[in-house]
C-alpha positions in Angstrom: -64.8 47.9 54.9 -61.7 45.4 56.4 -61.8 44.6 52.8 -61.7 48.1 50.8 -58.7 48.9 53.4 -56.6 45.8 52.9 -57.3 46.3 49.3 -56.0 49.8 49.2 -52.5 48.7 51.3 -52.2 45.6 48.9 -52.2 48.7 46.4 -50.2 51.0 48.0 -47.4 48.6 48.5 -47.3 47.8 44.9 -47.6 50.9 44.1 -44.6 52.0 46.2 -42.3 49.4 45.6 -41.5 50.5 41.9 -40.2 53.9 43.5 -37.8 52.5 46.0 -36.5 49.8 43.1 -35.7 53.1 41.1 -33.7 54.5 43.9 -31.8 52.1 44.3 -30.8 51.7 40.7 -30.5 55.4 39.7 -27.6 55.8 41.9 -24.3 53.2 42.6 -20.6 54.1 44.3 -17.2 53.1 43.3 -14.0 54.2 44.0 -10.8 56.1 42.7 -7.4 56.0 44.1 -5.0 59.5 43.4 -1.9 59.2 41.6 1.1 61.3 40.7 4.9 60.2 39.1 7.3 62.4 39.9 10.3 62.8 37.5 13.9 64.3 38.5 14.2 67.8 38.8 15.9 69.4 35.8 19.5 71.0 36.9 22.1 73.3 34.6 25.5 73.4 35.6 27.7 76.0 33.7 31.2 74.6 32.5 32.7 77.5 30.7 32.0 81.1 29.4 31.6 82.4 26.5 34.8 83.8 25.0 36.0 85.2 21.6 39.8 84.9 22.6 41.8 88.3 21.7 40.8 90.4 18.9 42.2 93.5 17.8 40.0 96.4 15.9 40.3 98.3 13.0 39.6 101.2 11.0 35.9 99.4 10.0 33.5 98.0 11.9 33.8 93.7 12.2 31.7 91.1 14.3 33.6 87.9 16.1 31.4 84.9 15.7 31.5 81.7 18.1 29.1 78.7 17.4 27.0 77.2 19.7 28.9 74.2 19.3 31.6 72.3 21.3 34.1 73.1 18.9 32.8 76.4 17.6 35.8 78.2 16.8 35.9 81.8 15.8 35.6 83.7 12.6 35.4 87.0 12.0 33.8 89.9 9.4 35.2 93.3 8.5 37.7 95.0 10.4 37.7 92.3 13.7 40.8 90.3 13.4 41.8 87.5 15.1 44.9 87.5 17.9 44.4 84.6 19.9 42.0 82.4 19.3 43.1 79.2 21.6 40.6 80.3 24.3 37.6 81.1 21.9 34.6 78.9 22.7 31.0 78.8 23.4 29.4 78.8 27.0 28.5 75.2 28.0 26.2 73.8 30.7 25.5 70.5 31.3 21.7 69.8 31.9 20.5 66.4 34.1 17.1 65.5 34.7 14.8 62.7 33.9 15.7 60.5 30.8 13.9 60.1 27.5 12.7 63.9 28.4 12.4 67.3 26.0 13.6 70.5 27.7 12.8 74.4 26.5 16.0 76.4 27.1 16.2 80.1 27.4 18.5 82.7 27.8 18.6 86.5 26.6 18.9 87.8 23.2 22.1 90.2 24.0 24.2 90.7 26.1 26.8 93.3 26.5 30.2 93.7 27.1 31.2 96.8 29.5 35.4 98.2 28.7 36.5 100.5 30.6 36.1 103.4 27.7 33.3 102.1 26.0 30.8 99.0 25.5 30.6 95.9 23.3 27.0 94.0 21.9 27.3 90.6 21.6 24.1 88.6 20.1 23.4 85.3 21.6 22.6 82.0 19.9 21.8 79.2 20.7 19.1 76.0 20.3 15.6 76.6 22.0 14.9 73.2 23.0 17.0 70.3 24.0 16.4 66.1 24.9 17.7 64.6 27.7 17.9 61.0 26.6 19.6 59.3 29.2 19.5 61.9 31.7 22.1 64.3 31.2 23.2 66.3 28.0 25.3 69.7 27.5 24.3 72.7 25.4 26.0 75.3 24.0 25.3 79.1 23.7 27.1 81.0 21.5 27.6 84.6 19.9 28.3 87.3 17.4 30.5 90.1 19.0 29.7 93.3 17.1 33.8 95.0 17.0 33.2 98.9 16.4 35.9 100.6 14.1 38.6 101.4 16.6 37.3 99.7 20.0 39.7 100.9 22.6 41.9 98.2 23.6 41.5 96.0 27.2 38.9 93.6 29.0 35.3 94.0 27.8 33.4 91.5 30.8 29.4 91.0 30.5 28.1 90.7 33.6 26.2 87.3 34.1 23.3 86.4 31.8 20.7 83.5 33.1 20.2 80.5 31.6 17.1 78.7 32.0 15.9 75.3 31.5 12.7 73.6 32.1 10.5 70.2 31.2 8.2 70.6 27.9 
């Protein structure tokens, strides 16, 4: 009998020492560290508005265009004509942020100009996107003033329009 019992624990241990090798194989631990980079928070800074100088109307409809351009310039269509165009020139922001980085911009399709007798459209343009290569560029927003045949004459003022920017 001492024999048929050590024989079945001589057994049993073989037999159970397969199933703890397994355990300890079919699982193992590592570890991870967490990360993040942080870049520099994207800024806009306006540095002028938007202004198509002095116009005057006429007995037919006209537009007034300034580029979205640093040197846009004006030019005009129909019955717009030009004044004063010295202080014609597209709204300009400079934009900073982190270097080597694409940047979406947005800003509203129209705006409008509010006289004191009646109201003015002006279309905006503009790029979509922008690259700040070494951390700071400036973009432009221009527009197409739409000059109804005989605008009363005086100051037609939007009231601010947002410009947004924001990493790709």
């Amino acid at each position: 009998m001492k024999k048929l019992i050590l024989s079945l624990l001589v057994v049993s241990a073989f037999v159970a020492a397969p199933v703890s090798l397994f355990a300890q194989v079919a699982s193992a631990t590592d570890q991870a560290v967490g990360r993040a980079t942080l870049i520099t928070p994207i800024t806009i800074t306006n540095e002028s508005d938007l202004n198509f100088g002095t116009l005057a109307a006429s007995s037919e409809d006209g537009t007034a265009i300034v580029a979205a351009a640093s040197s846009a310039g004006l030019t005009t269509t129909g019955g717009a004509q030009v004044i004063d165009d010295a202080s014609a020139s597209a709204a300009s922001f400079t934009v900073t942020g982190e270097g080597n980085n694409t940047f979406a911009i947005d800003f509203p399709a129209s705006i409008t100009l509010e006289g004191t007798t009646s109201d003015l459209t002006v279309t905006l343009s503009g790029s979509s996107t922008g690259t700040l290569a070494s951390g700071t560029t400036v973009i432009y927003i221009g527009g197409e003033l739409e000059v109804d045949a005989n605008s009363a004459g005086g100051s037609y003022v939007s009231d601010a329009f947002d410009v947004t920017v924001a990493y790709n």
